[in-house]
MDTraj code that builds the backbone (N, CA, C; nanometers):
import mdtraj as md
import numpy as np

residues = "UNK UNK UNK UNK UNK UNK UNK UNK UNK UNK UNK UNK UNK UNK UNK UNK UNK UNK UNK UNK UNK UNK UNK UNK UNK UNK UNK UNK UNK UNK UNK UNK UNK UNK UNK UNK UNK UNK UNK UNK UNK UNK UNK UNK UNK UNK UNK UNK UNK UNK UNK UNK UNK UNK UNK UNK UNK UNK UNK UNK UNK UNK UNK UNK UNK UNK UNK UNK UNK UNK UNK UNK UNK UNK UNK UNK UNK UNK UNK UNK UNK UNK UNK UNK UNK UNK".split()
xyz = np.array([
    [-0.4908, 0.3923, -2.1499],
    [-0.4873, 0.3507, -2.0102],
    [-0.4101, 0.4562, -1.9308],
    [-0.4673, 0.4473, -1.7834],
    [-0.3977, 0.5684, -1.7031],
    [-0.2507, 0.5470, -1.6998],
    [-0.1778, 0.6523, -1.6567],
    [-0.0337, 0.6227, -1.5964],
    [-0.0550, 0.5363, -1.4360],
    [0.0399, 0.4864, -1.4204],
    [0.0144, 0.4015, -1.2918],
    [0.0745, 0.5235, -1.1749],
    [0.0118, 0.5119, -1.0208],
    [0.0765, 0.5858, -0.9462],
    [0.0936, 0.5517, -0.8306],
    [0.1858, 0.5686, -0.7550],
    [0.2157, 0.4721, -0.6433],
    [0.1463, 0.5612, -0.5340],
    [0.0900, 0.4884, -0.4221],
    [0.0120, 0.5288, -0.3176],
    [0.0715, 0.4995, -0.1873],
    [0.0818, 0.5496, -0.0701],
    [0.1105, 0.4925, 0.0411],
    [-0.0122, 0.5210, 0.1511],
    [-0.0597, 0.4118, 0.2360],
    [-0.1344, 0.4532, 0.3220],
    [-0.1458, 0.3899, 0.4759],
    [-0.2084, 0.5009, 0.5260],
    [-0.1726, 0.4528, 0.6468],
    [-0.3251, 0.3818, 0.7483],
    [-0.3714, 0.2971, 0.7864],
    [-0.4788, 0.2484, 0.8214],
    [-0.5507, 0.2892, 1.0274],
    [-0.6175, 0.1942, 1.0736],
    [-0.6307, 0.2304, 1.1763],
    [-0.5441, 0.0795, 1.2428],
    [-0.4750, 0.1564, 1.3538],
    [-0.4326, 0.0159, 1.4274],
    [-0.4537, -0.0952, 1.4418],
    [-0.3960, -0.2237, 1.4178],
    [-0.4362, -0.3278, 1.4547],
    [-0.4700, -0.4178, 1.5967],
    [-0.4921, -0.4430, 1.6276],
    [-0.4444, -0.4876, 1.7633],
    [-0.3520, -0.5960, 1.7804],
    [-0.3316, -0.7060, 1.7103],
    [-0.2377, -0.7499, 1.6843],
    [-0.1243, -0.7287, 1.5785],
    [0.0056, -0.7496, 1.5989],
    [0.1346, -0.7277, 1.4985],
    [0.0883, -0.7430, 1.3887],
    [0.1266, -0.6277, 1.3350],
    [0.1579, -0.6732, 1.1283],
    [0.2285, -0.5711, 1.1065],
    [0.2692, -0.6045, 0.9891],
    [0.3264, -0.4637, 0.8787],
    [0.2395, -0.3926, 0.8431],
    [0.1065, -0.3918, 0.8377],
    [0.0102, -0.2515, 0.7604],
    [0.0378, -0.2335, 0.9048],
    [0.0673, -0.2131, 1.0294],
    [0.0585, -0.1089, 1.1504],
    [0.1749, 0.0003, 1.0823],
    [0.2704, -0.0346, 1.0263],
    [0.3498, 0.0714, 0.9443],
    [0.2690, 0.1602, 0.8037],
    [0.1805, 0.0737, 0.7646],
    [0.1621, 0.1118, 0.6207],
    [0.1280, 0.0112, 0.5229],
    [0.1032, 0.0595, 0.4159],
    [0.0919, -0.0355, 0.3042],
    [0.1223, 0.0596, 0.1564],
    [0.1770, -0.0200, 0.0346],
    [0.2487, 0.0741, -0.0470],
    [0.1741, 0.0131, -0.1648],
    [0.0916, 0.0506, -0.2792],
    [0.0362, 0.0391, -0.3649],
    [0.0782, 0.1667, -0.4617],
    [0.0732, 0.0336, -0.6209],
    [0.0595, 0.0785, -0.7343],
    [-0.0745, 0.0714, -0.8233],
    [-0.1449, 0.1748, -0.8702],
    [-0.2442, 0.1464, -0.9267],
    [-0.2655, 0.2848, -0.9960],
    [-0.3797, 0.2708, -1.1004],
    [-0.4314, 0.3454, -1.2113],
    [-0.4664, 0.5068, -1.1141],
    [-0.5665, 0.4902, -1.0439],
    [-0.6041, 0.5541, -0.9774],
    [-0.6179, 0.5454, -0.8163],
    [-0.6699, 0.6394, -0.7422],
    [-0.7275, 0.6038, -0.6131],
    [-0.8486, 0.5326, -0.5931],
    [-0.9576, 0.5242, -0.6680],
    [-1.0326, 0.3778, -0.6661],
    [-0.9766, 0.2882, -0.7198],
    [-0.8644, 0.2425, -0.8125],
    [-0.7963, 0.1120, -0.8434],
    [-0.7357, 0.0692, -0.7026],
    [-0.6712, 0.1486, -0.6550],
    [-0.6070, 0.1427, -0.5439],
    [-0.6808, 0.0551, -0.4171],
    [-0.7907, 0.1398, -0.3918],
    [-0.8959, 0.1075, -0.2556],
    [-0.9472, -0.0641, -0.2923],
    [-0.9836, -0.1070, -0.4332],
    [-1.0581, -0.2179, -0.4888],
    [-0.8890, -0.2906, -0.5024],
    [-0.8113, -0.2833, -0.5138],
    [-0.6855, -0.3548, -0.4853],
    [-0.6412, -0.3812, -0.3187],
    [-0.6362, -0.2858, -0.2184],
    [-0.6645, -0.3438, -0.1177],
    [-0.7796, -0.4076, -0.1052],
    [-0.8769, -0.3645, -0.0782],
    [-0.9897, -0.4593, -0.0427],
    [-1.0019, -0.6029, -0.0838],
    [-0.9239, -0.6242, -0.1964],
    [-0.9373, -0.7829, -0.2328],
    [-0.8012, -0.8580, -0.2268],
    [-0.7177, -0.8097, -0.1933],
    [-0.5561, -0.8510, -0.2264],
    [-0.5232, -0.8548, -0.0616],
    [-0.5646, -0.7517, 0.0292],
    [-0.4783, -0.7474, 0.1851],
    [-0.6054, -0.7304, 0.2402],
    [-0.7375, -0.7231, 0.2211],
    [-0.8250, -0.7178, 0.3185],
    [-0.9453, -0.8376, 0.2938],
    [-0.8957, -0.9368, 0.2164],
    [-1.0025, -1.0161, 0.1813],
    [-1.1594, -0.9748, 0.1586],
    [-1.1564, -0.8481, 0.0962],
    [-1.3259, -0.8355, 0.0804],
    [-1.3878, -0.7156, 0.2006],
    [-1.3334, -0.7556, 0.2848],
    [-1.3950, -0.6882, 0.4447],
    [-1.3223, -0.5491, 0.4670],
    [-1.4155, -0.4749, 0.5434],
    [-1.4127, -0.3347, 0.5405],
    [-1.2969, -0.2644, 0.5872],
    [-1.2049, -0.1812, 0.5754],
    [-1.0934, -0.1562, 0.6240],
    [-1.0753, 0.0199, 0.6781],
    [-1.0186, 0.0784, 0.7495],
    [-1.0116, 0.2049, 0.7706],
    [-0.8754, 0.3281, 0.6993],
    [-0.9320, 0.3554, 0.5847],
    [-0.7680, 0.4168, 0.5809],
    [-0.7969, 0.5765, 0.6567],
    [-0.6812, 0.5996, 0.7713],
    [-0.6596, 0.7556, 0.8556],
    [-0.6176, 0.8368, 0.7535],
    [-0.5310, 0.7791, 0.6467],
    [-0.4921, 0.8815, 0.5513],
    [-0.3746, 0.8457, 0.4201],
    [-0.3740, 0.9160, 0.3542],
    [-0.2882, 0.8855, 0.1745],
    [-0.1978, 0.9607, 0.1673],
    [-0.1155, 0.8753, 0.0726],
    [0.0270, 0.9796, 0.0056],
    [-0.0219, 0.9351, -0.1600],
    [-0.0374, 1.0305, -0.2199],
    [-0.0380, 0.9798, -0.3666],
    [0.0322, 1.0383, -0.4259],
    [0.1107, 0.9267, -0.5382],
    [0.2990, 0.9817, -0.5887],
    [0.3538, 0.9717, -0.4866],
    [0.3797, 0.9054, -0.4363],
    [0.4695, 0.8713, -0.2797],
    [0.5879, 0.8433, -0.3477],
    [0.7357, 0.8879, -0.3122],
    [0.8545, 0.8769, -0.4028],
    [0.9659, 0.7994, -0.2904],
    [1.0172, 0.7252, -0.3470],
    [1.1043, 0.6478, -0.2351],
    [1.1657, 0.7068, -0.1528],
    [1.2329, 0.8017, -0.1458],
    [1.2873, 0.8723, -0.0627],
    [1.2055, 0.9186, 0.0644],
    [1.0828, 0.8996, 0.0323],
    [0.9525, 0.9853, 0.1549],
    [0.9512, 0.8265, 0.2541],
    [0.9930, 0.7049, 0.1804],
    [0.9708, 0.6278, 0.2819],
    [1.0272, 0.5574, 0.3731],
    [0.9750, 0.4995, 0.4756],
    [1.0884, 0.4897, 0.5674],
    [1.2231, 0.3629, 0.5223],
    [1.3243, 0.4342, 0.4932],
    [1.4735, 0.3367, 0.4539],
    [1.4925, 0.2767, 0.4923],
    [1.4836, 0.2424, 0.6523],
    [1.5525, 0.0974, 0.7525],
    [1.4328, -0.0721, 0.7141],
    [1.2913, 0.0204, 0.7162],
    [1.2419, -0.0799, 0.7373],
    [1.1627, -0.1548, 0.5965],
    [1.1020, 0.0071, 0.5276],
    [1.0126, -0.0096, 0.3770],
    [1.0695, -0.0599, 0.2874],
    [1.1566, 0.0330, 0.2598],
    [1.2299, 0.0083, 0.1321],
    [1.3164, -0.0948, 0.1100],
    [1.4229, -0.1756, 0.1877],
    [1.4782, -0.2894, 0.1949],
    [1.3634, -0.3892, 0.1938],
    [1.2746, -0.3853, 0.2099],
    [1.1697, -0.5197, 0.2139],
    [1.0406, -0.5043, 0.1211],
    [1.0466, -0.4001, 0.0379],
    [0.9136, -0.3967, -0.0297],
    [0.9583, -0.4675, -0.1908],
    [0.8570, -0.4736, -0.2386],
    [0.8825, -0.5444, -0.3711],
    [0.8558, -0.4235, -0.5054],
    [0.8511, -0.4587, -0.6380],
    [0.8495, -0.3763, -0.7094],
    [0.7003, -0.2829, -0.7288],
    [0.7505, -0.1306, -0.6909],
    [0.6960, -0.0161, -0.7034],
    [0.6755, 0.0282, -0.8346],
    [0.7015, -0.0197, -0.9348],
    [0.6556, 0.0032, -1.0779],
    [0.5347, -0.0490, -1.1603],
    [0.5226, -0.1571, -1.1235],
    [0.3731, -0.2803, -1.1586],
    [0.2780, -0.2457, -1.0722],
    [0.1582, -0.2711, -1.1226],
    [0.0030, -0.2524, -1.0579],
    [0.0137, -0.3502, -0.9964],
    [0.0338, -0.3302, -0.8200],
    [-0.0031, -0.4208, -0.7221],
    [0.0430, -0.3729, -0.6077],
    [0.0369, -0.4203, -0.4808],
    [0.1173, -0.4356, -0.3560],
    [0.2083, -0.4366, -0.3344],
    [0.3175, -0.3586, -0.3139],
    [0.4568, -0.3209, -0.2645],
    [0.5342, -0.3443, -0.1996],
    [0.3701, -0.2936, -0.0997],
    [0.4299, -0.3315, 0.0778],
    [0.3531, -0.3452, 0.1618],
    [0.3305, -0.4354, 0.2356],
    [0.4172, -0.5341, 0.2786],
    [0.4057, -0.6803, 0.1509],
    [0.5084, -0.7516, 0.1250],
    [0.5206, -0.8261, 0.0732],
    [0.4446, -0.9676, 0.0928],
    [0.3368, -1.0333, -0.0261],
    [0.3207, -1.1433, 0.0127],
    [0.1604, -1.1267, -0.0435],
    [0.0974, -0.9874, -0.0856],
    [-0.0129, -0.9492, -0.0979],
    [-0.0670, -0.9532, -0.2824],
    [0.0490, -1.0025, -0.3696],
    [0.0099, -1.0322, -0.4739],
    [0.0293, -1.1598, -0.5277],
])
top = md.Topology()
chain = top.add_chain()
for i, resn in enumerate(residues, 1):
    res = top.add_residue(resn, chain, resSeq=i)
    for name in ("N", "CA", "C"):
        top.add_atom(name, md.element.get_by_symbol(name[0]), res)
traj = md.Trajectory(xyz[None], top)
């Protein structure tokens, strides 16, 4: 089995408030584990826009005040951040 690798990405605006308007922080095998983990975990199925990726994203790259105090564990295959998505 692959090594797991943490992803960060950034989507297209929402129009209403959320936390993916910051981002979203995934662990997974690959970058298609990744995309098929959003799509069913934070996007219910339905089509989503990512503007762009960090792959190997290392804590330090992310933002301290707001990410990292509130995300959940970055080591397990799943959702990070925002919390509530596994």
């Amino acid at each position: 089995m692959a090594e797991l690798k943490c992803y960060w990405f950034k989507f297209e605006m929402f129009s209403q408030p959320t936390s993916l308007n910051i981002g979203c922080g995934v662990t997974a095998h690959d970058y298609s584990d990744a995309i098929g983990l959003l799509r069913s975990k934070v996007f219910d199925g339905n089509d989503f826009v990512v503007l762009n990726f960090h792959e190997d994203v290392k804590l330090s790259e992310l933002d301290q005040s707001h990410v990292v105090p509130n995300m959940g564990v970055i080591t397990s295959r799943g959702i990070w951040f925002p919390l509530g998505y596994d």
